[in-house]
C-alpha positions as CSV (number, residue, x, y, z in Angstrom):
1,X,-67.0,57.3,24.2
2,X,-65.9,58.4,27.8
3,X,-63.6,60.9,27.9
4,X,-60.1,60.0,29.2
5,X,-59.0,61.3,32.7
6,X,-57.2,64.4,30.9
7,X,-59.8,65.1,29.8
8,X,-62.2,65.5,33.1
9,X,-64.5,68.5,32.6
10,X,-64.7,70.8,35.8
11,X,-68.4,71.8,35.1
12,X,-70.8,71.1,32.4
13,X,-74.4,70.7,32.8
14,X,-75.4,68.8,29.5
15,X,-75.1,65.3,29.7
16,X,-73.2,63.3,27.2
17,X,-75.2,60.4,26.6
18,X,-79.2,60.4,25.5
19,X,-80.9,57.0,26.2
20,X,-84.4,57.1,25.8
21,X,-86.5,54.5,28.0
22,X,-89.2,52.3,26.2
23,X,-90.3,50.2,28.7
24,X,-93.6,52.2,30.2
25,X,-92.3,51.3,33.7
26,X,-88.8,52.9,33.1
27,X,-90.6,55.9,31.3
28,X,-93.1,56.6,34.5
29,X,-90.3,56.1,37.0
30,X,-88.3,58.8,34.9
31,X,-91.1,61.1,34.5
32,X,-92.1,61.0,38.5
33,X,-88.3,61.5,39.1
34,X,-87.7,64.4,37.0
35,X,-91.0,66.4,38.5
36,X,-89.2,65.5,42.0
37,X,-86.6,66.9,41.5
38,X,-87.4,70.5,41.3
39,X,-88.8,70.1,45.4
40,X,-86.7,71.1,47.9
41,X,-84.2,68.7,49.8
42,X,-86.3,69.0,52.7
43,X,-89.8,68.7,51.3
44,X,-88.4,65.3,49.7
45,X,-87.3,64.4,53.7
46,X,-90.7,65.1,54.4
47,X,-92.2,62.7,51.7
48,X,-89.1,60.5,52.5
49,X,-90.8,60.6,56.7
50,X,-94.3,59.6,55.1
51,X,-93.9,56.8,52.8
52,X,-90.8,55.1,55.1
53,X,-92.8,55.1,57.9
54,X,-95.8,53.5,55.9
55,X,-93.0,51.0,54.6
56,X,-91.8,50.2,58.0
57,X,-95.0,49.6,59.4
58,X,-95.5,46.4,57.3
59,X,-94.3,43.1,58.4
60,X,-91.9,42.1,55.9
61,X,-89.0,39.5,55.5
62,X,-86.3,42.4,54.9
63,X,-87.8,44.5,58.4
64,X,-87.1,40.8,60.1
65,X,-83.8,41.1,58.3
66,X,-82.7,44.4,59.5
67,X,-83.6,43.8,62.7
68,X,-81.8,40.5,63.3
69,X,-78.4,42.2,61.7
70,X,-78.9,45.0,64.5
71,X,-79.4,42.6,67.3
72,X,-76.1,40.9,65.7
73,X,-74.0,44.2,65.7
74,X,-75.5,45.9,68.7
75,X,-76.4,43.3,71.2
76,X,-76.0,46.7,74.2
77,X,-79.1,48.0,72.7
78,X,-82.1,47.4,73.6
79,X,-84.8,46.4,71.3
80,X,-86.5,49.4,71.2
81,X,-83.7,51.2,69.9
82,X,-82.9,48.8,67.3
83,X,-86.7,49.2,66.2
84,X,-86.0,52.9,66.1
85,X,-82.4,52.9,64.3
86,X,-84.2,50.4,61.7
87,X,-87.2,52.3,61.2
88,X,-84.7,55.8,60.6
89,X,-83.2,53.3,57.9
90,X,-86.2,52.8,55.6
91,X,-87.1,56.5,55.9
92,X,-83.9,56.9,54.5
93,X,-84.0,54.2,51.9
94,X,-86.8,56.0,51.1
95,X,-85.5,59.2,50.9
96,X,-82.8,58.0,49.3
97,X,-84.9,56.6,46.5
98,X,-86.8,59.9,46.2
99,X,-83.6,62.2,45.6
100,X,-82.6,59.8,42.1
101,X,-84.7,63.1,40.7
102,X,-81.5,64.9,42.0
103,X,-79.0,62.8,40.6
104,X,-80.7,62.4,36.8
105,X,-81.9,65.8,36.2
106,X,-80.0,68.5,38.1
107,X,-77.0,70.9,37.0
108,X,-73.3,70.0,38.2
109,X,-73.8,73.3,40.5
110,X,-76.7,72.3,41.7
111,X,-75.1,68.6,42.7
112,X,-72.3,70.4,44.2
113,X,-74.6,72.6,46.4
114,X,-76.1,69.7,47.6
115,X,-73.1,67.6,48.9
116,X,-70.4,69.7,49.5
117,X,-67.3,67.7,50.4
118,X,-65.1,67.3,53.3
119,X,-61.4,66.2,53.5
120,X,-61.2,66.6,49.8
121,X,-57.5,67.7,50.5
122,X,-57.2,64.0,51.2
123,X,-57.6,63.4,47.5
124,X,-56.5,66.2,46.3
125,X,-52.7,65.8,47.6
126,X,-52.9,62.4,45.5
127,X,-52.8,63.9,42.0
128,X,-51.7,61.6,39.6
129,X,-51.7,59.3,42.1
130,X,-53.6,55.8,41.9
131,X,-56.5,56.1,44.3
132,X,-59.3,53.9,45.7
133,X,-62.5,55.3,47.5
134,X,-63.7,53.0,50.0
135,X,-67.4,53.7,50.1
136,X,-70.0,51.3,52.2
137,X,-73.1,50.7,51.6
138,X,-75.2,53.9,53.0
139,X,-77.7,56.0,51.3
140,X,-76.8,58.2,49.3
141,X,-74.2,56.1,47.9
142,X,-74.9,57.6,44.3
143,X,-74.9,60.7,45.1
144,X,-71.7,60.3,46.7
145,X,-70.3,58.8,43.5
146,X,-71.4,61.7,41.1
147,X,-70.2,64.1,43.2
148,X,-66.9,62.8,43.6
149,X,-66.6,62.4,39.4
150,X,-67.1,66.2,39.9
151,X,-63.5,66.6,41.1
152,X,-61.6,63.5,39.6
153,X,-62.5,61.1,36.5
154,X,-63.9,57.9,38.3
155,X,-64.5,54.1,37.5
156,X,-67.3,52.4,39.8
157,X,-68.6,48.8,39.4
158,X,-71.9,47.8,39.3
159,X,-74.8,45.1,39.6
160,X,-76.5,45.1,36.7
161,X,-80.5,45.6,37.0
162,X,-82.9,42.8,35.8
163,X,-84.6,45.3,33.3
164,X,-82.3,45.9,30.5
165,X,-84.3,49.2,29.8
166,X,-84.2,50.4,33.2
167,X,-80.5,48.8,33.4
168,X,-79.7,51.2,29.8
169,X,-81.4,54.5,31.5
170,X,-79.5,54.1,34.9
171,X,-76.2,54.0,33.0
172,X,-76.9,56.9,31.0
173,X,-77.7,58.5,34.2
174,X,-74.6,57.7,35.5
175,X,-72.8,58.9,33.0
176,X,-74.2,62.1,32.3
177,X,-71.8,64.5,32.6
178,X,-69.2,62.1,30.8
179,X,-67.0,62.3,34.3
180,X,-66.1,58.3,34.3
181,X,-66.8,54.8,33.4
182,X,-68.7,52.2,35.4
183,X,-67.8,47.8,34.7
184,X,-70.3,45.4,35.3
185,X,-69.2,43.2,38.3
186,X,-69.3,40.1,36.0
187,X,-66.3,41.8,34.3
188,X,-64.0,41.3,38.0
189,X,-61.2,43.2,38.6
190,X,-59.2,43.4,36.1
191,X,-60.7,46.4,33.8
192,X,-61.0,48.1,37.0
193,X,-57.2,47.9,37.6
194,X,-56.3,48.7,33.8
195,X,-58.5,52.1,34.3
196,X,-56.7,52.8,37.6
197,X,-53.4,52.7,35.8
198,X,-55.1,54.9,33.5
199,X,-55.6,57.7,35.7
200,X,-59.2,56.9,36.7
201,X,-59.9,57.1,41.1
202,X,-61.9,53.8,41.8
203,X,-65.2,54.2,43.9
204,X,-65.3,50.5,45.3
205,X,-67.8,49.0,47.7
206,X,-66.6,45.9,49.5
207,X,-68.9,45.5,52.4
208,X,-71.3,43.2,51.1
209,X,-72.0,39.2,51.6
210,X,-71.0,37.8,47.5
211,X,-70.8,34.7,49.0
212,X,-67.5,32.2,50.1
213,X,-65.4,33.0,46.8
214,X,-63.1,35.3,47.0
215,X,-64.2,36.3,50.6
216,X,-62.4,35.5,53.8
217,X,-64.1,35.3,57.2
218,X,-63.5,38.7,58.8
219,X,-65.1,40.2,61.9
220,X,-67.7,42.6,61.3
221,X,-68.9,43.8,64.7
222,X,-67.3,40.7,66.4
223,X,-69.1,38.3,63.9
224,X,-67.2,36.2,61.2
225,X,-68.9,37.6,58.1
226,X,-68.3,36.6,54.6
227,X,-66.0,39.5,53.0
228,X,-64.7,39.7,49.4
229,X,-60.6,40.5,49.3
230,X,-60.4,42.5,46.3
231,X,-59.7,46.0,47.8
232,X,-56.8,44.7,49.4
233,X,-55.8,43.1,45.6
234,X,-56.5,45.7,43.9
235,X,-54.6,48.4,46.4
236,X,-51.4,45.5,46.3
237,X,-52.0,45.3,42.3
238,X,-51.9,49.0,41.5
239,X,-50.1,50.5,44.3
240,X,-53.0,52.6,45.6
241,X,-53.7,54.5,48.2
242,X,-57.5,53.7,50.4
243,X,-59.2,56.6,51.2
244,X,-62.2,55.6,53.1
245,X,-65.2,57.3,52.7
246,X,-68.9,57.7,53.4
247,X,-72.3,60.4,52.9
248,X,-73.7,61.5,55.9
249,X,-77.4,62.7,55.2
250,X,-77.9,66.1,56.8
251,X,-81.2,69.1,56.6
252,X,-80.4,70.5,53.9
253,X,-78.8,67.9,52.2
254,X,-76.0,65.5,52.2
255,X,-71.6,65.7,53.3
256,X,-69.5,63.4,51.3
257,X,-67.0,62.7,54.1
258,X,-63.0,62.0,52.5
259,X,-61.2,60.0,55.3
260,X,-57.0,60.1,55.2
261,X,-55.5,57.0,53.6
262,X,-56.1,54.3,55.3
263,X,-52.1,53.4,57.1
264,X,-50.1,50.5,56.2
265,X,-52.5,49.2,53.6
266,X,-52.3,47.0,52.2
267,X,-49.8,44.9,54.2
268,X,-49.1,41.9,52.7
269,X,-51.4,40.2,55.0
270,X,-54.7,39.7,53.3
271,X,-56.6,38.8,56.5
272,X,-55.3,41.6,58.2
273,X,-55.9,43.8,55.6
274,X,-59.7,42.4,55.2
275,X,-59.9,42.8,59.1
276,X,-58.8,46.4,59.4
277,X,-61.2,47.6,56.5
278,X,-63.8,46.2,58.5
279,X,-62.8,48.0,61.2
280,X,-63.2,51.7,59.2
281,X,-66.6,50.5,58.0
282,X,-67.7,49.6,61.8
283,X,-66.5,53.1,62.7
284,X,-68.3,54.8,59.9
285,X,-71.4,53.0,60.7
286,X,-71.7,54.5,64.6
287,X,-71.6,57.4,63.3
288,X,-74.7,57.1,61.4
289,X,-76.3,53.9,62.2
290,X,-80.0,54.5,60.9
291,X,-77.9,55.2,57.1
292,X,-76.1,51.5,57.1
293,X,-77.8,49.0,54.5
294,X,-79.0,46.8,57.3
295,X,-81.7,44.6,55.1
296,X,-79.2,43.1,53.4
297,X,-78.2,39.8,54.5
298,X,-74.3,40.9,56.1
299,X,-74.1,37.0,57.7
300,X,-75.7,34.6,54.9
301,X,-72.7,33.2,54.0
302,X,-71.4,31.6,57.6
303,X,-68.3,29.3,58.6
304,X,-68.7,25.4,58.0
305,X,-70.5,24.3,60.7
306,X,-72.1,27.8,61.5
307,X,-75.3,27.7,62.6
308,X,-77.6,30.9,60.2
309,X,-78.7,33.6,61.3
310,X,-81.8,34.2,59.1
């Protein structure tokens, strides 16, 4: 059972929940994981360099992906530096994949060491407050989301993985230091607004294409792009205030940036509302371009009529 947001430990490094993996492929993914993560942050961004840059180099579907999303959000560029931003990306997504070791196996101190966090004040002057953490997708999304369970008990949702070993382990993983609860996204919204009431901060991503339900046509870089509504239900449901937020991946490790809450949100206006969270993510994202989820297809869902882009 998860503790209850009263109950939030500040630091504890023995995990509360034990699943053991029985699927080979789950064991050997835990077992490469766990002797990674006793390397350095910087010798994994060296392994990270090697095997994203082997990755890039092959002419895939999701590299033709990426690089049609950049030509759609940065038309000023020229190809050359989208090839280079998109290339930085699967380094990272392979970095990113590397650090899991990180995540599963080391101490609360040793998370904390690792991404430090700034504008936690943001958050912290919201105690006993209902609070949603807008986080995009960018690597080191996880890590962001343990961290923060660190400071304040958090529900996240999730997509549940094919493997219902590998599904079982990740949970476990994520739940380790018994510091929140995570819903399936099947579940929708409404357990998510019942633990907010509870006390619990929501870590929500809303940036990504789920389709026409529940999604208006917002601008994302001057493009109509598919975009579900619920942060602006769930902040009008609850009464909570946005904090928009994001990792940025440094040398020695990562910052978990807290933004102020977002002003005037939501405002009745669910289009607006839709449109101006857009508008934080875009921000976020030139900041740190190469760290964006660009192989995911942002613009498959287009207005009737639309020609696709992919």
């Amino acid at each position: 059972m998860n503790k209850k947001p009263e109950d939030h430990a500040e630091s504890s490094s023995v995990g509360y929940s034990h699943y053991r993996p029985r699927h080979p492929l789950t064991i050997l993914v835990a077992v490469i994981l766990w002797l990674l993560h006793g390397l350095p942050f910087r010798v994994l961004g060296w392994l990270g360099w090697v095997i994203g840059s082997l990755l890039y180099a092959l002419p895939t579907s999701r590299r033709r992906i990426g690089l049609i999303n950049l030509e759609k959000c940065f038309p000023e560029m020229t190809p050359q530096e989208r090839q280079h931003i998109l290339r930085q990306h699967v380094i990272d997504l392979a970095c990113m994949t590397l650090e899991y070791g990180y995540l599963w196996f080391s101490s609360v101190e040793s998370i904390r060491r690792l991404m430090p966090i700034e504008g936690l004040e943001h958050l912290q002057t919201l105690a006993g407050k209902p609070v949603i953490l807008c986080m995009p997708h960018f690597t080191g999304l996880d890590f962001a989301g343990l961290r923060v369970s660190l400071e304040t008990p958090v529900v996240s949702i999730y997509s549940k993985q094919k493997s219902a070993d590998f599904d079982a382990y990740v949970e476990s993983k994520r739940l380790r230091f018994n510091t929140g609860i995570i819903l399936p996204r099947q579940a929708g919204i409404r357990p998510a607004l019942r633990a907010l009431k509870q006390g619990y901060r929501l870590y929500y991503l809303p940036d990504q294409d789920f389709g026409a339900r529940d999604s208006v046509f917002a601008n994302f870089f001057g493009i109509p792009a598919a975009t579900i509504t619920g942060l602006s239900r769930l902040a009008k449901a609850s009464g909570a205030a946005v904090l928009p937020c994001y990792p940025r991946r440094e040398r020695h490790g990562y910052t978990l940036v807290i933004e102020a809450p977002m002003v005037n949100f939501p405002s009745g206006d669910i289009q607006q509302d839709t449109e101006m969270m857009n508008r934080h993510v875009e921000s976020q994202i030139r900041r740190q371009p190469s760290q964006y989820f660009w192989l995911h297809k942002r613009f498959k869902t287009r207005p009737p009529g639309a020609p696709g882009f992919y």
